[in-house]
N, C-alpha and C positions, 0 to 999 in steps of 0.2 A: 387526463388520468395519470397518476404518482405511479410511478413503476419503481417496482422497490430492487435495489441494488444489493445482489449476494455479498453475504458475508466474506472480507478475504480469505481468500485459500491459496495466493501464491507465494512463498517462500524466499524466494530468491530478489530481492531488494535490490542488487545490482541489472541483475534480467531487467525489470521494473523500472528502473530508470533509462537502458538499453532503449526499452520499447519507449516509454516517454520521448523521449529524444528524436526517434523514426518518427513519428506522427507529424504529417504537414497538415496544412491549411484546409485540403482537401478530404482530408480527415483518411479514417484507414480500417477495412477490415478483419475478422479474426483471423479470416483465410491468406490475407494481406500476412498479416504479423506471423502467422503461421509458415508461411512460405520463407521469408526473411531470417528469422530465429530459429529454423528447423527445428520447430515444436509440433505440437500433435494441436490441432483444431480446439479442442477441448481446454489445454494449459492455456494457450492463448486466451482464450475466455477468462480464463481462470485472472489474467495478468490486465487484460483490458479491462476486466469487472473490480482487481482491487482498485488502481488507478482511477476508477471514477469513484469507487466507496469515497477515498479520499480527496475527493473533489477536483482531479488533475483534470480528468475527462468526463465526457459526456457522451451516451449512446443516444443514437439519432437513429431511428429505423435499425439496420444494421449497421452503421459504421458509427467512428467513435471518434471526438472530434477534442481536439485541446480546450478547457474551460479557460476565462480566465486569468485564474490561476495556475493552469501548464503553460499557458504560455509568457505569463510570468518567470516561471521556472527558465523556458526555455531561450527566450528572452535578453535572462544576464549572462556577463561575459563566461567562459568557458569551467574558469577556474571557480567560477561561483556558482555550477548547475548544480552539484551535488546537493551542495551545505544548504539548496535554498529546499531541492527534494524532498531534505530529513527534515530540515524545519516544518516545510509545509505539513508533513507526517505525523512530524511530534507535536503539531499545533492546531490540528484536525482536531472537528468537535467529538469525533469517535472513540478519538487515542488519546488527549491529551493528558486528562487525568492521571491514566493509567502508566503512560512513557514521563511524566513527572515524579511517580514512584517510583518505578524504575531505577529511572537515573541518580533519584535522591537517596537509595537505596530508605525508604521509607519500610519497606519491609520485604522478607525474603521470597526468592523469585519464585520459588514453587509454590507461597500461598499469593501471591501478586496472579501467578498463573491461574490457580482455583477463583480468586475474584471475578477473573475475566472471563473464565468458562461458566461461573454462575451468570454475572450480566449477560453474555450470549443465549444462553440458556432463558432468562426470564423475558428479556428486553425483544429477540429472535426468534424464540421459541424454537432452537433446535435441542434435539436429545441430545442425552448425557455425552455419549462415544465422539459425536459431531460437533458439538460446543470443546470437545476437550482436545479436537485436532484444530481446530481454527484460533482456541486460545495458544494452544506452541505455535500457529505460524503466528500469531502476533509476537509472542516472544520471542522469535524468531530475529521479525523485524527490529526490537525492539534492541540484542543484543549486535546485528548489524549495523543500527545508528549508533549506539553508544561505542563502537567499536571504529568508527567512521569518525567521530567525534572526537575519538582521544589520537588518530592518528593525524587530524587536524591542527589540535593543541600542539602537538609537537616539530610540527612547523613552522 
């Protein structure tokens, strides 16, 4: 049976790689990550569930385990976790399109956002109010890498 993986809803991109990072071999639960992040049960969900949207992780019964490609991520040397995170992110069959525009400034971020709330919307089938918070936390992420990215370049 296909268990379908919720839409991201967590925000925080650096959080996101935090927990990435914690997850061993043994895999880890939300109560796990909850406990560690001093987050509420629920965020953790929220942070373990985008991590697998994007193909870091895997849910296993309850716990959630490195695919992979997290442990890809996790894997190269220190100075290379980040930049392989946003790649894997911005190279994800979900986002790539869309973090290509983006970055290309192909078109402005506020109709780039309405794209992504309709694809949510048609593709998910969530209503309007709930497609239109899940399309900002993509934009969210999205000004996080490119922000991550140019303080890269400058290095």
């Amino acid at each position: 049976m296909i268990r379908k993986i919720p839409f991201p809803q967590a925000n925080n991109l650096k959080l996101m790689f935090e927990i990435l990072c914690s997850i061993e071999n043994s895999g880890v639960t939300k109560e796990r990550i909850s406990a560690n992040f001093v987050i509420h049960n629920r965020l953790a969900s929220y942070y373990l569930n985008a991590l697998a949207y994007v193909g870091l992780v895997e849910k296993i019964n309850s716990k959630y385990f490195l695919t992979l490609y997290g442990n890809e991520v996790i894997g190269v040397k220190d100075s290379m976790k980040k930049y392989l995170f946003i790649e894997m992110i911005a190279n994800s069959e979900n986002f790539s399109v869309y973090y290509k525009k983006y970055h290309n400034y192909y078109m402005d971020k506020k109709a780039l956002e309405i794209e992504i709330q309709q694809m949510i919307i048609e593709k998910i089938g969530m209503n309007n109010s709930t497609a239109k918070r899940r399309a900002e936390c993509i934009m969210s992420w999205f000004e996080q890498m490119y922000d991550f990215r140019q303080k890269e370049e400058k290095h």
